[in-house]
N, C-alpha and C positions, 0 to 999 in steps of 0.2 A: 317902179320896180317891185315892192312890193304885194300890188294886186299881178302881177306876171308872176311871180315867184306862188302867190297863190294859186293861181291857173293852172301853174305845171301839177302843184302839190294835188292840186283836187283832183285831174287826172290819174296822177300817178294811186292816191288812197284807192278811188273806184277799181281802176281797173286789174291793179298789182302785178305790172310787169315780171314786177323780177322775183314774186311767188311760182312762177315756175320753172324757171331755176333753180335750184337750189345751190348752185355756187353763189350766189351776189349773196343769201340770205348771212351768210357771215359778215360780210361786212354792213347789215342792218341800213340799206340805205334810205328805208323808210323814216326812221330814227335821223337819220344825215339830214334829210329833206323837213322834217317835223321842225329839227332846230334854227335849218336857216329861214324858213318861214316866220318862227318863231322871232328870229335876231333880226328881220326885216318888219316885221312888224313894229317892235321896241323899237327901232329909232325910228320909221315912221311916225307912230303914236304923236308926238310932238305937234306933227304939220298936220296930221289929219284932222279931218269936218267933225270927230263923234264927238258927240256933247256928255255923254253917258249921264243924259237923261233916262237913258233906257234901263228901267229896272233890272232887266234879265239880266243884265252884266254882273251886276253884283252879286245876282243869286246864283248865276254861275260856279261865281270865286267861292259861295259858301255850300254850294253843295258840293263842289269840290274838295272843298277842306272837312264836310262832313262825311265824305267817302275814304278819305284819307283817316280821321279819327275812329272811321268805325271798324278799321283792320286793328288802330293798335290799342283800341279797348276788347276786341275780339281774342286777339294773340298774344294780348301785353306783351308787343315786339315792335320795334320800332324799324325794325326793316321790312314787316309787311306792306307797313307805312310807305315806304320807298317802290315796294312793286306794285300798288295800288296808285300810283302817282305814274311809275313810269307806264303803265297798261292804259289810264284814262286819260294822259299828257297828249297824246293825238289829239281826242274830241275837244279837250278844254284846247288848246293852242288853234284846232280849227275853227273851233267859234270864234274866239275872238282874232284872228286874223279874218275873218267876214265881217265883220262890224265894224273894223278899221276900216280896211283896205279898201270896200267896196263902197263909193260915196255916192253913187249918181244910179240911175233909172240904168245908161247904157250900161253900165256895171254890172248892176245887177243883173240886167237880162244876157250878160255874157258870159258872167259864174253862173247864173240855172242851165243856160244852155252848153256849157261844157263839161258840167253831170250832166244832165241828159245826153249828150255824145257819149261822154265815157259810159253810161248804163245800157246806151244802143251796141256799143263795143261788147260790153260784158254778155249781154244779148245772146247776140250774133256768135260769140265765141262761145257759148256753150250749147247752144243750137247745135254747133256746127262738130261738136264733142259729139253730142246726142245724134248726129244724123248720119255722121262720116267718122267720129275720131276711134282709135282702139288704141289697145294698153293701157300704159300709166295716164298719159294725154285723157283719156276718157274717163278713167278715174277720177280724173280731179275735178272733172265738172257734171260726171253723172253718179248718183248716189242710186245704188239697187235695196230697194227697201222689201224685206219682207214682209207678205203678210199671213193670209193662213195655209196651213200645210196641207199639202195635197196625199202627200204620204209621209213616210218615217223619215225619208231621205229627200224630199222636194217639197217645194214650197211653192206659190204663187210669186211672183217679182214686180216689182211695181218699180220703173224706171224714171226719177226724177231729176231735174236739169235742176245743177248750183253753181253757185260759181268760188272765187276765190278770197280771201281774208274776210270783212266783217260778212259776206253773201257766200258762205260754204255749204251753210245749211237749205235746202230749198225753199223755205216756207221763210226765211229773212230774205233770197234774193225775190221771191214774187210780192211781199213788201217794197221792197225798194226801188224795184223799178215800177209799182203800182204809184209809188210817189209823184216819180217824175211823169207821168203821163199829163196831169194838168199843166206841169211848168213846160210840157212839149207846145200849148194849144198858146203858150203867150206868141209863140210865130206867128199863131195866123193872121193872115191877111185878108180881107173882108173883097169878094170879088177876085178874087187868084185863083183860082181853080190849080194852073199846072203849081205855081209855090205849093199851095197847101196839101195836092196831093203826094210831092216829093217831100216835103221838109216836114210837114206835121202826120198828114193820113200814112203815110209808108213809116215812119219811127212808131206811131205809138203801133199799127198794123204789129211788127216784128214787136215789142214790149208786152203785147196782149198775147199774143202766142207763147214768147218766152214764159208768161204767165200761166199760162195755161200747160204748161209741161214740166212744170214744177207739182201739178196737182195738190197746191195749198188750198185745205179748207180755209182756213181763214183769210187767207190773199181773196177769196172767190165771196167770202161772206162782206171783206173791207171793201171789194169792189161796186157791191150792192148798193153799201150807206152810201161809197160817193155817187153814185149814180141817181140815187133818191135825194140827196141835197141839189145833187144839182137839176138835175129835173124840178124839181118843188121852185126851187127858186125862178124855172122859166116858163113852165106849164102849169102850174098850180098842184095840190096833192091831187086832185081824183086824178088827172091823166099821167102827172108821177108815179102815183100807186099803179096805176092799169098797165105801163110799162115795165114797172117794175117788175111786177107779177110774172110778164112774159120774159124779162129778162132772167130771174131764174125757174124758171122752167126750160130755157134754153142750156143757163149752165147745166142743170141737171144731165138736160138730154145728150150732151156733149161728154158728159164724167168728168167733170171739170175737175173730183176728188180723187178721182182713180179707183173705184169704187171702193168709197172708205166713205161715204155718208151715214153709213149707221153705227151706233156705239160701238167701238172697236175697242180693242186693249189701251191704244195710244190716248182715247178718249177718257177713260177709268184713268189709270196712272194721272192725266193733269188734275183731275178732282183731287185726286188723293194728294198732288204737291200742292194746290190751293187751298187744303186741309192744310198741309204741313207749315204752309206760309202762316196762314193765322193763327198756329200755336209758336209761331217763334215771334212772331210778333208779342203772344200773350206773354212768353219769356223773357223776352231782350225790346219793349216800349218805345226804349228813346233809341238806342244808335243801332238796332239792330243787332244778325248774326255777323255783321263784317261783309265787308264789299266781297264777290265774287265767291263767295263762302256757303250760298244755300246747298248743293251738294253735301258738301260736307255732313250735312241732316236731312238729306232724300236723292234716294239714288238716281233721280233727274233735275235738270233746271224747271222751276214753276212754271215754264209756260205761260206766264201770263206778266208782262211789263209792269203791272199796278202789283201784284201780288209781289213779286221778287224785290220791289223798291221797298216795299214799306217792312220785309221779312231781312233785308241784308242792311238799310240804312236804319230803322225804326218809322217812330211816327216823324220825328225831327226830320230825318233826310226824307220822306215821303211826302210831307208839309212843304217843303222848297222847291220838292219836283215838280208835286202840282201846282206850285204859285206859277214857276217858270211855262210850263205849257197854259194857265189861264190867261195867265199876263199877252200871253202870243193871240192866242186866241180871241182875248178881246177888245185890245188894239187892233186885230186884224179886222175885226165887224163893226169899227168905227171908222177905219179906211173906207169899208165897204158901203157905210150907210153915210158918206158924203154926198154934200149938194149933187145929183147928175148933173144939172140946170150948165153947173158950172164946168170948162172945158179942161180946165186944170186940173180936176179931177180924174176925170173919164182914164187915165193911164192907172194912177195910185190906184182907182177901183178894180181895174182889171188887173191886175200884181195882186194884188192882196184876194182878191175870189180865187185866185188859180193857189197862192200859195198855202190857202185857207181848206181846199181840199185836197192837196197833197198832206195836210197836217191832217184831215180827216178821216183820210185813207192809212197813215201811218198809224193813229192810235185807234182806230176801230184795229187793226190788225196786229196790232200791240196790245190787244185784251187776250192774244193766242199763244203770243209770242214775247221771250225775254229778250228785250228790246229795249231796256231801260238808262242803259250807257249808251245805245247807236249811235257812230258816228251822223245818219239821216236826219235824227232826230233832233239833233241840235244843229243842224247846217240850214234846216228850215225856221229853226227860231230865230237861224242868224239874219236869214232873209229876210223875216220878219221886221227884226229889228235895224236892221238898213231902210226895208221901206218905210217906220214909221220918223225913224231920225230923216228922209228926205223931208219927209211932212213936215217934221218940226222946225225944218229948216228955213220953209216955205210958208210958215206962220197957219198950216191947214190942219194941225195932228188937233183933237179935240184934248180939254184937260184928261191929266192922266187920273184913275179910279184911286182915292186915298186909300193912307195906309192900312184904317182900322177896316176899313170896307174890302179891302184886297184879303187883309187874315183871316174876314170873316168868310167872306165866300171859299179861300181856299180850303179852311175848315169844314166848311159844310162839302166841299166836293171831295175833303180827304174819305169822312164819316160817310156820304153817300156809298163812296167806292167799296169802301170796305165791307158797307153792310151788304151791297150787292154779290161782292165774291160770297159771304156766309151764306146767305139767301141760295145762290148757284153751286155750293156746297151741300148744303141741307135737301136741296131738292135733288141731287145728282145720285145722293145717298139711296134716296127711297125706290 
């Protein structure tokens, strides 16, 4: 019951029914559906396989609770506290109903694949905005961006497809569904032609396009890197690079950005908030400005996931961010670097490659975008941590990386990141 209760919830987060209505929004059934997921969980918990060996769990719990202290050192208010809890209660309650509920391979591959339906849904339904809908209906899924003016009273219009709650903005829905495009490829079937042209080539086909009418630079630059990992890994770099090459000089030739490739205003402004990030950082060290609170000190969000983590939590909540996405990351490239020899393997390898560049596709495009609490972002760590709790199960997970060696690396990738934003500040200036 409880992995069905999740099934529905996951559906229902992507796709948000009842965000267009606006009658149901009072009675918040998303919040109704959060907590029975939630109360299914808790009594599950008992019977379920986690061992919570899995370290992400617990840094979960404490980036949470450092999200939550850093409103009410921010506001010395303890009910900022409370709306910091009730706004990030979704993603904490979804993770950890994925790490429960989901015990087995088929499991897993039935939660990736019912996001992936619900993001071919989101898809299609804002396509379908962008190609047929008018009035409010198209409003809510096509965003008319200006850009320069033509005269006193016209502008140019740059028409981009979004869709609904966390994917409103265009440049978070061509992330998200850029996600799910490797967790589409865990379908295929080796020798299928009609399957994999119906179930895999026609979903990501619609995914790529929805992508592509979003006109996100960064969704277009996050497509690159996976394209280059994954290439490297099965042609080697020179004919990775040589495709590559050709790959963007195609997006080029297509306008994949909507002709916004050269330094635009929108491009200046995120310099100037990844300036404003590393002086609150130099202000506010350990806990930051307060969760969802950079605004408050620049008239945009930072644009940038590493920037906005370490400006609203400090170095403290920054330090567990990044432990939490290395930790994934490198349990994932020890799944990956299993015996082949061995047949038992051959599945876990394949789950953890596809899951491994949906997380690559996610935080390349998370250097563009404030994407720091995404519900995505933590449903892929969950997947994560499903697949390496089978292994452990299975007596194949390798030992996990100790604790001084875990601080140490995520210190040095806190310090890399950092120096990197000033470096692309300093040089952005000139």
């Amino acid at each position: 019951m409880p992995y069905i209760i999740l099934l529905l919830y996951t559906f229902v987060v992507y796709v948000r029914p009842f965000d267009i209505n606006p009658v149901f929004i009072q009675y918040r059934p998303m919040l109704v559906l959060g907590i029975l997921c939630l109360l299914a969980t808790l009594i599950y918990l008992p019977l379920s396989h986690f061992s919570w060996k899995a370290r992400q769990a617990p840094l979960v719990m404490i980036f949470t609770a450092i999200l939550i202290l850093s409103r009410i050192f921010a506001l010395h208010w303890v009910g900022g506290a409370l709306a910091a809890m009730d706004e990030f209660a979704i993603v904490a309650i979804y993770f950890f109903a994925v790490i429960v509920a989901t015990n087995s391979l088929p499991k897993l591959r039935w939660l990736a694949f019912t996001v992936a339906a619900a993001s071919l849904i989101v898809a299609l339904q804002s396509m379908y905005a962008y190609y047929f809908g008018s009035g409010d209906f198209r409003e809510l899924f096509v965003l008319e961006q200006r850009l320069d003016a033509i005269s006193d009273t016209e502008w140019n219009i740059l028409e981009r497809v979004r869709a609904l709650g966390f994917f409103a903005d265009p440049n978070d829905l061509a992330q998200g569904l850029l996600t799910m495009v490797p967790l589409i490829f865990l379908a295929w079937k080796p020798r299928s032609v009609v399957w994999n042209s119906f179930f895999v080539l026609a979903p990501v086909s619609v995914l790529m396009w929805c992508i592509y009418l979003t006109h996100s630079r960064g969704a277009a630059v996050a497509l690159v890197i996976v394209v280059v990992f994954w290439l490297t890994r099965r042609l080697g770099r020179l004919w990775a690079g040589l495709m590559t090459g050709g790959m963007v000089f195609g997006l080029v030739a297509i306008n994949i950005a909507g002709s916004r490739l050269t330094k635009d205003e929108s491009v200046v402004n995120r310099f100037e908030a990844w300036s404003m990030g590393l002086e609150l950082l130099k202000s506010h060290p350990l806990f930051g400005v307060g969760y969802r609170l950079f605004t408050d000190y620049n008239p945009i969000t930072a644009h940038n996931s590493y920037v906005l983590c370490f400006s609203e939590l400090g170095f403290i909540g920054f330090f567990v961010w990044m432990a939490i996405i290395y930790l994934t990351v490198k349990e994932l490239n020890q799944l990956i670097n299993l015996d082949p020899a061995d047949p038992r393997n051959r599945e876990l390898r394949r789950y953890a490659e596809s899951i491994r560049l949906s997380m690559i596709g996610f935080l390349s495009a998370a250097w563009f975008l404030s994407r720091t609490y995404a519900l995505p972002l933590f449903f892929l760590v969950g997947l994560s941590v499903v697949l390496a709790e089978i292994a452990r199960r299975e007596d194949r997970m390798p030992p996990a990386i100790g604790l001084p060696a875990l601080g140490a690396r995520t210190l040095g990738l806190c310090m890399a990141t950092i120096a990197v934003v000033y470096l692309s500040v300093k040089l952005a200036v000139r």
